[in-house]
C-alpha positions in Angstrom: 0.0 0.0 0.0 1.4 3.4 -0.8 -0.3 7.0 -1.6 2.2 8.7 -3.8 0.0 11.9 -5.5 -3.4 13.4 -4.7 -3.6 15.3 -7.4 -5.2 19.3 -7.7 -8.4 18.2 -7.8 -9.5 15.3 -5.9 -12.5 14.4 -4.5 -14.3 12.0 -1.4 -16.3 10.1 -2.3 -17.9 8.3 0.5 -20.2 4.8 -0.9 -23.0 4.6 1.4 -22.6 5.4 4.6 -26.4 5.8 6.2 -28.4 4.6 8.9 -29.6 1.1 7.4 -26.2 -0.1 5.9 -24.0 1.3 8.9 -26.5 -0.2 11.7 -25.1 -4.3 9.8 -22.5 -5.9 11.2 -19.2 -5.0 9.4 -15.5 -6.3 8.8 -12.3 -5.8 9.4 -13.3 -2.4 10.9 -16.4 -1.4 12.7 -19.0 0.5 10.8 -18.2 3.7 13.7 -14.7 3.7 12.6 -15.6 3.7 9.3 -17.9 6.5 9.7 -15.3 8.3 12.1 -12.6 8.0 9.7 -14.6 9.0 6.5 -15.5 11.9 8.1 -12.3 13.0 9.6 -11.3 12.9 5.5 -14.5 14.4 4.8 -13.4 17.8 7.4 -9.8 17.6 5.4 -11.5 17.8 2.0 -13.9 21.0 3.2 -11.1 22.6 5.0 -9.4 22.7 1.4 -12.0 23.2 -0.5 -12.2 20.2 -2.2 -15.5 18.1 -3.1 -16.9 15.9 -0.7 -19.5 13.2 -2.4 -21.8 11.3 -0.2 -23.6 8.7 -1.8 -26.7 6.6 -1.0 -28.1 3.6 -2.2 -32.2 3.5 -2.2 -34.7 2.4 -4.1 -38.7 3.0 -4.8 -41.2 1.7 -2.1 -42.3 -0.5 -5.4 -39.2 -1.4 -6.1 -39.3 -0.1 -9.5 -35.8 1.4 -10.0 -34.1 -1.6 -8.4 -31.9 -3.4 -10.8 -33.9 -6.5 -12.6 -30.9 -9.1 -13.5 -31.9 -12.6 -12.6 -29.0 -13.6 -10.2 -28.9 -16.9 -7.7 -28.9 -14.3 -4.8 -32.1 -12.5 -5.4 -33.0 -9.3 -3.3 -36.0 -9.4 -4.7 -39.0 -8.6 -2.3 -36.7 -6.9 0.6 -38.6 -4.3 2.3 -36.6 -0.8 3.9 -37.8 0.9 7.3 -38.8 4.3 7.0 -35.1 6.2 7.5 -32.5 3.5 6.1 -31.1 5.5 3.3 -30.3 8.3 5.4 -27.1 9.4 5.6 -25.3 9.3 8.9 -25.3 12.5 11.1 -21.8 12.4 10.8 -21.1 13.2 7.5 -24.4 15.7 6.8 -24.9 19.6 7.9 -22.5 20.8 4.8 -24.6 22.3 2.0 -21.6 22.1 -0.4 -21.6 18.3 -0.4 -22.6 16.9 -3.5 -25.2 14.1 -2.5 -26.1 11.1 -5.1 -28.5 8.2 -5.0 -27.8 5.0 -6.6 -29.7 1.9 -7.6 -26.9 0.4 -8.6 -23.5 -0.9 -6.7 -21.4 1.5 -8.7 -22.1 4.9 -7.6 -20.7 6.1 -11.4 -23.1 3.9 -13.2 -26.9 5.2 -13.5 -25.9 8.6 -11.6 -25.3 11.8 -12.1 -21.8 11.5 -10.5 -19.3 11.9 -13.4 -21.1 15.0 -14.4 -20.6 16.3 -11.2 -16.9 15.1 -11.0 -16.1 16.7 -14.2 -17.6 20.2 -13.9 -15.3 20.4 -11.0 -12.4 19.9 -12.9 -11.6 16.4 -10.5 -9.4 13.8 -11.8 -9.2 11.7 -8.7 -11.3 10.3 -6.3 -10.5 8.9 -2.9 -12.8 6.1 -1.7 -14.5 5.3 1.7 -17.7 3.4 2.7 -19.6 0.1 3.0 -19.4 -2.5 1.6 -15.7 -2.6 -0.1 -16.1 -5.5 -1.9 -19.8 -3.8 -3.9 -20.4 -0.5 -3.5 -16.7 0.9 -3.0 -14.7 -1.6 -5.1 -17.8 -1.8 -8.3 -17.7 2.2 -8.0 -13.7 2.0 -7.9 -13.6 0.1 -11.4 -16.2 2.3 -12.9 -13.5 5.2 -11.9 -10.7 3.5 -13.3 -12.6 2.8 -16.2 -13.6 6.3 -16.8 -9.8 7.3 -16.3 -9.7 8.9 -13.0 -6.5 8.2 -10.6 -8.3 6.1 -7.7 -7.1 6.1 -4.2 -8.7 3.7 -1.8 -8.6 4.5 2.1 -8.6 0.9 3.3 -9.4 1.4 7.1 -12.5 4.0 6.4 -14.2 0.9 4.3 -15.3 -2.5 5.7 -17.2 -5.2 4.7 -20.0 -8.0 5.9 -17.9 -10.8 5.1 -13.9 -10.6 5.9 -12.5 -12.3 3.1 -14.1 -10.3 0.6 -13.1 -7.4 2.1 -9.4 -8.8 1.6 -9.6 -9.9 -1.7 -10.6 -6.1 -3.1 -7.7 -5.0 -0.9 -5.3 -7.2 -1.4 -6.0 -8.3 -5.0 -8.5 -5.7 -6.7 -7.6 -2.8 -5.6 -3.5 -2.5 -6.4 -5.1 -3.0 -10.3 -7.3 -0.1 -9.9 -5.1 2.4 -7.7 -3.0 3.2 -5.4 -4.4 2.3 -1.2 -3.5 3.8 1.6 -4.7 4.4 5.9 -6.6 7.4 6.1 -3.9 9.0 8.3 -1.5 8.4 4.7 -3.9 10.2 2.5 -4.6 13.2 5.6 -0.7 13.3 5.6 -0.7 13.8 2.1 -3.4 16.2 1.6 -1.7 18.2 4.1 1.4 18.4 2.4 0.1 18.9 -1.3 -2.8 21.3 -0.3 -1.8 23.1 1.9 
């Protein structure tokens, strides 16, 4: 793992963090560290003047916008309590946060996000949330994909199961970017934006 360059313009984007997903049972690191540390980046970002992204999933009360692929692990039927989509206290309170909703794991595909991105001049992002082996690691590709550098703040993400968690870390995301604690990227940040 090593953070060489966040570059100009780089943004936070942080995959899901809100009261439904957060309140599950999480791996390696506890969904209050995640949330503590993705916001501690979040402050960094602000301070600076950079764009902080906090993304949702959610879908209709009909389910109509959820995605339709037959798979052997169908969510099909799940019902949401009133509130889960909301984003953790934390991380709200800053009008200029960019907010998106997904329907999909990838918060690039489906979304407004790129646009967003790209009006701002960003060309990196630096990833935090739950889960990292869907939402932050499916977004992650999408990014690399769309050529933006990727950083990937490994101990500000977790996971339901371990060993998926791992294999993004250890295997996926050295493909799609450079990883690093989020006391390396604050570190860095505070040396290249001063």
């Amino acid at each position: 793992m090593s953070v060489t360059t966040l570059d100009p313009r780089t943004a936070l984007v942080v995959i899901d963090l809100q009261a439904g997903i957060t309140a599950m049972p999480v791996q390696p690191h506890s969904a209050a560290d995640v949330v503590a540390r993705s916001a501690e980046l979040a402050d960094a970002f602000r301070a600076r003047d950079l764009p902080v992204v906090l993304v949702r999933v959610s879908f209709a009360a009909d389910g109509a916008d959820a995605v339709p692929g037959r798979t052997e692990r169908q969510a099909r039927g799940l019902s949401f309590p009133e509130g889960w989509d909301v984003i953790v206290d934390e991380l709200t309170g800053h009008a200029q946060d960019i907010l998106v909703t997904k329907h999909n794991w990838s918060a690039l595909f489906g979304t407004d996000l790129e646009v967003q991105l790209r009006r701002r001049g960003v060309t990196q992002i630096v990833l935090t949330g739950i889960a990292t082996s869907i939402g932050v690691e499916s977004t992650a590709r999408d990014a690399y994909a769309a050529g933006y550098h990727v950083t990937l703040a490994t101990d500000a993400m977790a996971d339901a199961d371990a060993d998926a968690h791992t294999n993004s870390v250890e295997r996926i995301f050295p493909r799609l970017g450079e990883s690093g604690t989020t006391a390396e990227i604050l570190e860095l940040l505070a040396k290249t934006h001063a």
